[in-house]
MARTORSE-274373 format. One record per atom (N, C-alpha, C, CB): residue number from 1; residue in three letters; x, y, z. Coordinates in nm, 2 decimals. Glycine has a CB too. Layout:
# residues N
{nr: NUM	rest: Ala	u: X	v: Y	w: Z}
...
//
This chain:
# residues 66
{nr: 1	rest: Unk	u: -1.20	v: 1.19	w: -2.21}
{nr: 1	rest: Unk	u: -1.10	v: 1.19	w: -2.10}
{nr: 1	rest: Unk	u: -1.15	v: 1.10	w: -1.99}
{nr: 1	rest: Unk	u: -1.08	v: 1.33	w: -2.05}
{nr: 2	rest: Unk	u: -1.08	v: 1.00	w: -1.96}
{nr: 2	rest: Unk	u: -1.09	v: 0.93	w: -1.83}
{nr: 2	rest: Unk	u: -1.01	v: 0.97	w: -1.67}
{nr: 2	rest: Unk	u: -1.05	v: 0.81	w: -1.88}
{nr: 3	rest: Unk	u: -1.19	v: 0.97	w: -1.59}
{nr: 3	rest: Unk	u: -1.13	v: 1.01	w: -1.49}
{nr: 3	rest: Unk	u: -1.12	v: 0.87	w: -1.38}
{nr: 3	rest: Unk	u: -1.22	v: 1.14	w: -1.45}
{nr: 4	rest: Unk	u: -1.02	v: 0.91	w: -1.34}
{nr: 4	rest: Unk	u: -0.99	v: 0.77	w: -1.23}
{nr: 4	rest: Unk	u: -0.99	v: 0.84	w: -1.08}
{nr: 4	rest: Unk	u: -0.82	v: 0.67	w: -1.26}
{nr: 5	rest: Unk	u: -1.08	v: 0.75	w: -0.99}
{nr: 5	rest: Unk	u: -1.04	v: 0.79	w: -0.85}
{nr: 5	rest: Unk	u: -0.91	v: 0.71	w: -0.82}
{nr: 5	rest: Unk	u: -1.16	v: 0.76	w: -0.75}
{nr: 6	rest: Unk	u: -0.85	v: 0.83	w: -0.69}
{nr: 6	rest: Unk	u: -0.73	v: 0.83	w: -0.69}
{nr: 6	rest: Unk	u: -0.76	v: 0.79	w: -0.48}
{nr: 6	rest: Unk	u: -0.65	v: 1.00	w: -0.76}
{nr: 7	rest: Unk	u: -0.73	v: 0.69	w: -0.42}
{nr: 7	rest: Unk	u: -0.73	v: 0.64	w: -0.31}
{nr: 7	rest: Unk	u: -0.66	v: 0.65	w: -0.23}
{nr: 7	rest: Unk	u: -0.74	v: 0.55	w: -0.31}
{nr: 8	rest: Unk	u: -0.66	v: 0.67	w: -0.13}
{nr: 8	rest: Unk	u: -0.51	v: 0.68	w: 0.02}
{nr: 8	rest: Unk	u: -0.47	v: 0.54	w: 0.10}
{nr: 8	rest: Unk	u: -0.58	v: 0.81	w: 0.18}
{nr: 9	rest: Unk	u: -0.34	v: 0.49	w: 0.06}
{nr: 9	rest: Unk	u: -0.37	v: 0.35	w: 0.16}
{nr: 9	rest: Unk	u: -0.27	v: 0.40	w: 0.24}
{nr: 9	rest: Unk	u: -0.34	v: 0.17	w: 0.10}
{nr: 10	rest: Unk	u: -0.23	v: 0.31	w: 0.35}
{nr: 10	rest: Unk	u: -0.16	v: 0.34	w: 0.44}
{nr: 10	rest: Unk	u: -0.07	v: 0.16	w: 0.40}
{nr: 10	rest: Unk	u: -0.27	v: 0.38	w: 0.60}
{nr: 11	rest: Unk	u: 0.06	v: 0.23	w: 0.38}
{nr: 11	rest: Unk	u: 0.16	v: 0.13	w: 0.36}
{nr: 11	rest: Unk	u: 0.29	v: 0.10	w: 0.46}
{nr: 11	rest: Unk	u: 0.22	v: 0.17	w: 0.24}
{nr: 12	rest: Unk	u: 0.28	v: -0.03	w: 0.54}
{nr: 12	rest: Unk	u: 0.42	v: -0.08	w: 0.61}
{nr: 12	rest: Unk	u: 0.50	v: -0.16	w: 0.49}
{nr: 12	rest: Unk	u: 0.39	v: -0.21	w: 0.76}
{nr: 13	rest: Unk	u: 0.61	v: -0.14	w: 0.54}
{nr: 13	rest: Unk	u: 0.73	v: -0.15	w: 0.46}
{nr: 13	rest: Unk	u: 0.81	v: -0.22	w: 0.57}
{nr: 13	rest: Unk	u: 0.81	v: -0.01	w: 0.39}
{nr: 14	rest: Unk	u: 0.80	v: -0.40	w: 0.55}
{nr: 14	rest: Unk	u: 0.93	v: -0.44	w: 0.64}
{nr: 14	rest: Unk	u: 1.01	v: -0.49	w: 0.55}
{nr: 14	rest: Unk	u: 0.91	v: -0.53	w: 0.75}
{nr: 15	rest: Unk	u: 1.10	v: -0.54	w: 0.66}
{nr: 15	rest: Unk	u: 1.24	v: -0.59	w: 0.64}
{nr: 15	rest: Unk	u: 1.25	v: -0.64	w: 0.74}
{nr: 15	rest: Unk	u: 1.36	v: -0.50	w: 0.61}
{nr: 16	rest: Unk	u: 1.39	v: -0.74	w: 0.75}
{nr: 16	rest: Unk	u: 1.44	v: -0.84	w: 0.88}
{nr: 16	rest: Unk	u: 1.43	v: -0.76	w: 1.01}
{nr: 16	rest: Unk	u: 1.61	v: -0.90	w: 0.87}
{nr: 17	rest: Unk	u: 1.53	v: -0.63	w: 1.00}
{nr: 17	rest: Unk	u: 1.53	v: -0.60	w: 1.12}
{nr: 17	rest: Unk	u: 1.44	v: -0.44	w: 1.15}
{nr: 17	rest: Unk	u: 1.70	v: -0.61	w: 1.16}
{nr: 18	rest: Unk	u: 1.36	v: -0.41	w: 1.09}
{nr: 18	rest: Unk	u: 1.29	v: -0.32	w: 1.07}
{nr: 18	rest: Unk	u: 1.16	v: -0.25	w: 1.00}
{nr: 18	rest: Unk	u: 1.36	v: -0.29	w: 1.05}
{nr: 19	rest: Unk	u: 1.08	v: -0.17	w: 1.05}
{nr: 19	rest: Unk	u: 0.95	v: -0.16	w: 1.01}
{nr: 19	rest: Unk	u: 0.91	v: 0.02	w: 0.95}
{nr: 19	rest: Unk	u: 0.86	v: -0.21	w: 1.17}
{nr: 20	rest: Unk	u: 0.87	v: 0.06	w: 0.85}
{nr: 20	rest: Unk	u: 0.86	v: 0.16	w: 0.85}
{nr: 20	rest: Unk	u: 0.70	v: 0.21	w: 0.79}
{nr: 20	rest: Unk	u: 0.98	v: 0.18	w: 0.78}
{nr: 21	rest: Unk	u: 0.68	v: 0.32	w: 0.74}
{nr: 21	rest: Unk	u: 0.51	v: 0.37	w: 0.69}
{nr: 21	rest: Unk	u: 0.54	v: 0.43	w: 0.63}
{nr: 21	rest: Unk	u: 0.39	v: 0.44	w: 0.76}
{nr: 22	rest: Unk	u: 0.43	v: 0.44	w: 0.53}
{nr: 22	rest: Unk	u: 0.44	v: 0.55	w: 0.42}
{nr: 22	rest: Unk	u: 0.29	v: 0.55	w: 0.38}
{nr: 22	rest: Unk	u: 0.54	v: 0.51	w: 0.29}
{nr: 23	rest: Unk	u: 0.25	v: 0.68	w: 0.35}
{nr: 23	rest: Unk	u: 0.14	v: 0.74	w: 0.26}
{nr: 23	rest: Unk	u: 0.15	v: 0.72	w: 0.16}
{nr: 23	rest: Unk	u: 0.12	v: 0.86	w: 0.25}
{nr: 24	rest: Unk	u: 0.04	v: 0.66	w: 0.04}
{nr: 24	rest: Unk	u: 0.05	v: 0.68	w: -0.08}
{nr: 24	rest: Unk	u: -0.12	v: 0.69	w: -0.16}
{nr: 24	rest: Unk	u: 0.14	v: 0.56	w: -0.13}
{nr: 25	rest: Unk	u: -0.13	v: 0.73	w: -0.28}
{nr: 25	rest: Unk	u: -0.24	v: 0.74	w: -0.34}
{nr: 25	rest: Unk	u: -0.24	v: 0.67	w: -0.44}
{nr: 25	rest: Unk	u: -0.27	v: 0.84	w: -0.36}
{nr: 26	rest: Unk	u: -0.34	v: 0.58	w: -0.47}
{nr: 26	rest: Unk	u: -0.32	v: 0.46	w: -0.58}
{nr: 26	rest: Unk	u: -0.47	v: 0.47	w: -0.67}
{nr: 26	rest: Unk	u: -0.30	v: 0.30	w: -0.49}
{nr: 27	rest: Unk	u: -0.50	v: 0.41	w: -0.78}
{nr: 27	rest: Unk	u: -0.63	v: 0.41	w: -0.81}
{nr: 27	rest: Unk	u: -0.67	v: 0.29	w: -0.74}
{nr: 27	rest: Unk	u: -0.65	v: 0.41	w: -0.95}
{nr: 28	rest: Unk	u: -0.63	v: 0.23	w: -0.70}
{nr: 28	rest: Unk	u: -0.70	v: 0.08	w: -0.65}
{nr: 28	rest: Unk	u: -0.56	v: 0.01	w: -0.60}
{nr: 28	rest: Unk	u: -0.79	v: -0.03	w: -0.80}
{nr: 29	rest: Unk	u: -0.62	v: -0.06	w: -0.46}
{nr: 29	rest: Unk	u: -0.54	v: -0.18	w: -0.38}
{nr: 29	rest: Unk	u: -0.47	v: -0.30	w: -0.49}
{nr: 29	rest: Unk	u: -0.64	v: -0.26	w: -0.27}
{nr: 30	rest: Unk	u: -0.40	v: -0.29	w: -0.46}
{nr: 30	rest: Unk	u: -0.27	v: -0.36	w: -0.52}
{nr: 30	rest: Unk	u: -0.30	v: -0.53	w: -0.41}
{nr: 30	rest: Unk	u: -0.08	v: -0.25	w: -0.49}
{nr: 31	rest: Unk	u: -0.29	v: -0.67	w: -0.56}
{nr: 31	rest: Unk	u: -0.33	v: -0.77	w: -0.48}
{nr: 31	rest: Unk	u: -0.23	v: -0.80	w: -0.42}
{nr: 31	rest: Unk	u: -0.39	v: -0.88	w: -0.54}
{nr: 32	rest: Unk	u: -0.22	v: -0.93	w: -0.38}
{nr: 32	rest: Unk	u: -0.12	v: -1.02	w: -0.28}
{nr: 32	rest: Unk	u: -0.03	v: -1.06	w: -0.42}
{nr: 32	rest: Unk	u: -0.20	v: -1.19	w: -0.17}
{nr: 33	rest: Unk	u: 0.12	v: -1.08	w: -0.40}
{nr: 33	rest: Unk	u: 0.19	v: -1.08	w: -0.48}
{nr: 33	rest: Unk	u: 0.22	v: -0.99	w: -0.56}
{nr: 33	rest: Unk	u: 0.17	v: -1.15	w: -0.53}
{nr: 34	rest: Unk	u: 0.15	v: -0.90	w: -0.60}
{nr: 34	rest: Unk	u: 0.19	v: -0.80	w: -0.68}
{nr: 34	rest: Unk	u: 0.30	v: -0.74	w: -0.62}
{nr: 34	rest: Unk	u: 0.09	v: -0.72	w: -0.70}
{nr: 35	rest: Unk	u: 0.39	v: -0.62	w: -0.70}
{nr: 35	rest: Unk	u: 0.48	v: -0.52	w: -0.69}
{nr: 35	rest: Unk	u: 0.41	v: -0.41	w: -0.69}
{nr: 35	rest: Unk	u: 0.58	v: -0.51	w: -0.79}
{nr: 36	rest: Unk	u: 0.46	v: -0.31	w: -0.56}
{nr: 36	rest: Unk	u: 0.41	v: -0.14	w: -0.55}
{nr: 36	rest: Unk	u: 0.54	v: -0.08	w: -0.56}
{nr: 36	rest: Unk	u: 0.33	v: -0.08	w: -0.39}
{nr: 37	rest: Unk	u: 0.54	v: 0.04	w: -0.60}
{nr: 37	rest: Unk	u: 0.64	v: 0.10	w: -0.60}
{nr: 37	rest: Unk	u: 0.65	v: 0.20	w: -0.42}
{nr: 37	rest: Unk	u: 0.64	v: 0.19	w: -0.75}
{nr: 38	rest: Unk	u: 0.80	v: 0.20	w: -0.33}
{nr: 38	rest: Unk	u: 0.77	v: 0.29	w: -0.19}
{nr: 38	rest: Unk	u: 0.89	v: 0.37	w: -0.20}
{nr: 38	rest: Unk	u: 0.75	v: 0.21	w: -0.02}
{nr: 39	rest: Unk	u: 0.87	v: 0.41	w: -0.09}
{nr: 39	rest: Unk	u: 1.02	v: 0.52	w: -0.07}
{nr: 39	rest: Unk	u: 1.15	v: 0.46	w: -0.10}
{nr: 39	rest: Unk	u: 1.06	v: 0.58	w: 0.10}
{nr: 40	rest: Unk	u: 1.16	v: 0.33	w: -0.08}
{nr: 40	rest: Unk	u: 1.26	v: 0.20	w: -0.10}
{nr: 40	rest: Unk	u: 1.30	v: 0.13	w: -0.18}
{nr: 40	rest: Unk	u: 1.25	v: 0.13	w: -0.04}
{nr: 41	rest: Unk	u: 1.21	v: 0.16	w: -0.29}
{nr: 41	rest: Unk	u: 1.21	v: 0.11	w: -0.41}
{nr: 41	rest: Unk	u: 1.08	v: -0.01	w: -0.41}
{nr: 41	rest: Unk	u: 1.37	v: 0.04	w: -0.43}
{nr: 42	rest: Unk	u: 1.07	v: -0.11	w: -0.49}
{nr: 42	rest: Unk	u: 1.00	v: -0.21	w: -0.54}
{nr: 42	rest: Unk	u: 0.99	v: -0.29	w: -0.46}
{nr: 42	rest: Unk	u: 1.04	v: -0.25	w: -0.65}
{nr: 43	rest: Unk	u: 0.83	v: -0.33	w: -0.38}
{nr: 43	rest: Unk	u: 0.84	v: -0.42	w: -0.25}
{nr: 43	rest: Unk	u: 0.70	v: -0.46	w: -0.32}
{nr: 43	rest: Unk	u: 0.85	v: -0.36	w: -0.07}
{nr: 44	rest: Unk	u: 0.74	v: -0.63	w: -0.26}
{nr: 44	rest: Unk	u: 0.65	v: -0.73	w: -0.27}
{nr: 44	rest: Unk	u: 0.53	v: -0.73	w: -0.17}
{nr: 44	rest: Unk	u: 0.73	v: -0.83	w: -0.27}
{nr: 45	rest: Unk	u: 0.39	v: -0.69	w: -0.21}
{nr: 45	rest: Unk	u: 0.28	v: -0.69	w: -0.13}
{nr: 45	rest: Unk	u: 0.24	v: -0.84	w: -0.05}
{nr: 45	rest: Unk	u: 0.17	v: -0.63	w: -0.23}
{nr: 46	rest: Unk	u: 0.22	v: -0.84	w: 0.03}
{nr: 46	rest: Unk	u: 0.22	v: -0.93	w: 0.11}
{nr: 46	rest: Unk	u: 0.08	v: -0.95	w: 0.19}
{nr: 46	rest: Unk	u: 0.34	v: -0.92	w: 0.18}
{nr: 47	rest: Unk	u: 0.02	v: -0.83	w: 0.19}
{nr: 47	rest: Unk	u: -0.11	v: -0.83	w: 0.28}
{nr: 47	rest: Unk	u: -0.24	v: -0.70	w: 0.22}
{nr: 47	rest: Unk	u: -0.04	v: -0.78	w: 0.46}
{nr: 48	rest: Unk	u: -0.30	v: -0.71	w: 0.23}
{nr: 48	rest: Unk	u: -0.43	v: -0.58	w: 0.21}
{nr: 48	rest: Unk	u: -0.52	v: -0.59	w: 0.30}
{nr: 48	rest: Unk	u: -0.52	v: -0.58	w: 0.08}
{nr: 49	rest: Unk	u: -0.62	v: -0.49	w: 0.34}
{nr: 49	rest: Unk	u: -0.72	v: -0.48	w: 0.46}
{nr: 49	rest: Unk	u: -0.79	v: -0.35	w: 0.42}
{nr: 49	rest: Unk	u: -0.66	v: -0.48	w: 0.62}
{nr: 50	rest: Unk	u: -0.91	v: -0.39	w: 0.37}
{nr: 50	rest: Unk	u: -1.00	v: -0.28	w: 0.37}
{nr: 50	rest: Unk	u: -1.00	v: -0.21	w: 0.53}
{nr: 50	rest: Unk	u: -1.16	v: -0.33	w: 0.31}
{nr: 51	rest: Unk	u: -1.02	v: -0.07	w: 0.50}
{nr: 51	rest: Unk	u: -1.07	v: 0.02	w: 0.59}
{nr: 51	rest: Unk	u: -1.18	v: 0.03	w: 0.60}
{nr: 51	rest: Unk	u: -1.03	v: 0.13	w: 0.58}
{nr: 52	rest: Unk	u: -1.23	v: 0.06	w: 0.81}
{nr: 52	rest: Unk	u: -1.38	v: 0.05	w: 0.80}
{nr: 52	rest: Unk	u: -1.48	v: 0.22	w: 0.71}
{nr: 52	rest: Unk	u: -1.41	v: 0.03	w: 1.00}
{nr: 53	rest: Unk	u: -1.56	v: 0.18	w: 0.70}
{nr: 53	rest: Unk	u: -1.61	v: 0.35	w: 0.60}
{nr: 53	rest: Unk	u: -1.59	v: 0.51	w: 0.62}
{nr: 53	rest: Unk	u: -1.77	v: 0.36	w: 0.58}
{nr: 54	rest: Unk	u: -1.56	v: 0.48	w: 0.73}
{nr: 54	rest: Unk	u: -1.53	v: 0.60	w: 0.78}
{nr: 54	rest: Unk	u: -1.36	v: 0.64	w: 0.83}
{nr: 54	rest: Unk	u: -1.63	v: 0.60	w: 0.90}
{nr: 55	rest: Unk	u: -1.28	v: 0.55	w: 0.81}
{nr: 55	rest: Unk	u: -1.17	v: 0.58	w: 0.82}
{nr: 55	rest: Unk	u: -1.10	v: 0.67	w: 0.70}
{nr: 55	rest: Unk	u: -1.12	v: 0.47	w: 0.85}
{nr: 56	rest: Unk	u: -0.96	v: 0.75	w: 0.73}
{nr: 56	rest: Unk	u: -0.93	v: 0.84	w: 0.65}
{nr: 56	rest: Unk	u: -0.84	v: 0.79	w: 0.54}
{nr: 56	rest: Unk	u: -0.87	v: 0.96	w: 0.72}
{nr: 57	rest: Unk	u: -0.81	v: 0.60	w: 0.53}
{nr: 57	rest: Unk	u: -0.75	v: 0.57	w: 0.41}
{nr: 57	rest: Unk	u: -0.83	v: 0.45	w: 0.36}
{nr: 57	rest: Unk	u: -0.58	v: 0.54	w: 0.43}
{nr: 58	rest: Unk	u: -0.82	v: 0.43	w: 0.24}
{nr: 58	rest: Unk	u: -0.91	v: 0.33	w: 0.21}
{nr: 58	rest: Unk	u: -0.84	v: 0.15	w: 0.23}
{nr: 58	rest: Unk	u: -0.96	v: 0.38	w: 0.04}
{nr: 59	rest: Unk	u: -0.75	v: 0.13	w: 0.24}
{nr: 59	rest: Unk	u: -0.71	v: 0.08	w: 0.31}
{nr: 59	rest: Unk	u: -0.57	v: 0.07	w: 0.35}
{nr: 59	rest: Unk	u: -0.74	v: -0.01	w: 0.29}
{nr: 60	rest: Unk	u: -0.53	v: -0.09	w: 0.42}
{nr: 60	rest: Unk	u: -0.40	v: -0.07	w: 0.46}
{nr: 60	rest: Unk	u: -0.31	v: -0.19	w: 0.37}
{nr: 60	rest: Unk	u: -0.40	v: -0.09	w: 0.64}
{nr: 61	rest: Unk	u: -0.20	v: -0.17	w: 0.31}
{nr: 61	rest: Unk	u: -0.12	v: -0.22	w: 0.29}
{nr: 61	rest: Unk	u: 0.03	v: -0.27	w: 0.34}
{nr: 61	rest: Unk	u: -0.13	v: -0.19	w: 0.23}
{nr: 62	rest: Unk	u: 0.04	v: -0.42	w: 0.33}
{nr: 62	rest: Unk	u: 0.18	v: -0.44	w: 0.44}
{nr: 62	rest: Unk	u: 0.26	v: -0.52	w: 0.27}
{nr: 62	rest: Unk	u: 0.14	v: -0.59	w: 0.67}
{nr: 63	rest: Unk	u: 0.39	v: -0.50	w: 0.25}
{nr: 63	rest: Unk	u: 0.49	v: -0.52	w: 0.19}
{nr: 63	rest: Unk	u: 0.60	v: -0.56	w: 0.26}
{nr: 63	rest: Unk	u: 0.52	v: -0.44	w: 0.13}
{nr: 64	rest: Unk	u: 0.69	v: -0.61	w: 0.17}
{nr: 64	rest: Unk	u: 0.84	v: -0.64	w: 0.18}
{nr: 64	rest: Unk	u: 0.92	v: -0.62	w: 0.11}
{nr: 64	rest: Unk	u: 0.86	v: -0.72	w: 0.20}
{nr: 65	rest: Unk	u: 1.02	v: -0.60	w: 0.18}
{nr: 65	rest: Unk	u: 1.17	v: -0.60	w: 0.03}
{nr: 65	rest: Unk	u: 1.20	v: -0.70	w: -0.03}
{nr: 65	rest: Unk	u: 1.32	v: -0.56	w: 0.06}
{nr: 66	rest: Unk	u: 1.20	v: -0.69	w: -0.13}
{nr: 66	rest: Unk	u: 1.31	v: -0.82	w: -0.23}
{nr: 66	rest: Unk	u: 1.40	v: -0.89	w: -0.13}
{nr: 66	rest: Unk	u: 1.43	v: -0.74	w: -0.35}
//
């Protein structure tokens, strides 16, 4: 059985006229270009940023909509 750690990023979700956040748990940061799945459906990652070591998500992720 494989065990995988499971990570907390902190996800923005824009759009033209609006900004939103969401919690999620991932095994690992998702690169630039890639697809995440959010509350909104299927948004194009656009940014990553490790968290310093002591913070409570391992990092931050910023996306967009299609």
């Amino acid at each position: 059985m494989h065990h995988v750690a499971i990570k907390r990023f902190m996800i923005t979700i824009e759009a033209p006229a609006w900004k939103d956040f969401e919690d999620v748990e991932l095994p690992r940061s998702p690169a630039v270009g890639e697809t995440i799945e959010t509350k909104y459906g299927t948004c194009l990652v656009t940014q990553t940023e490790p968290s310093p070591g002591t913070a409570p998500y391992e990092g931050k992720i910023v996306c967009r909509l299609p």
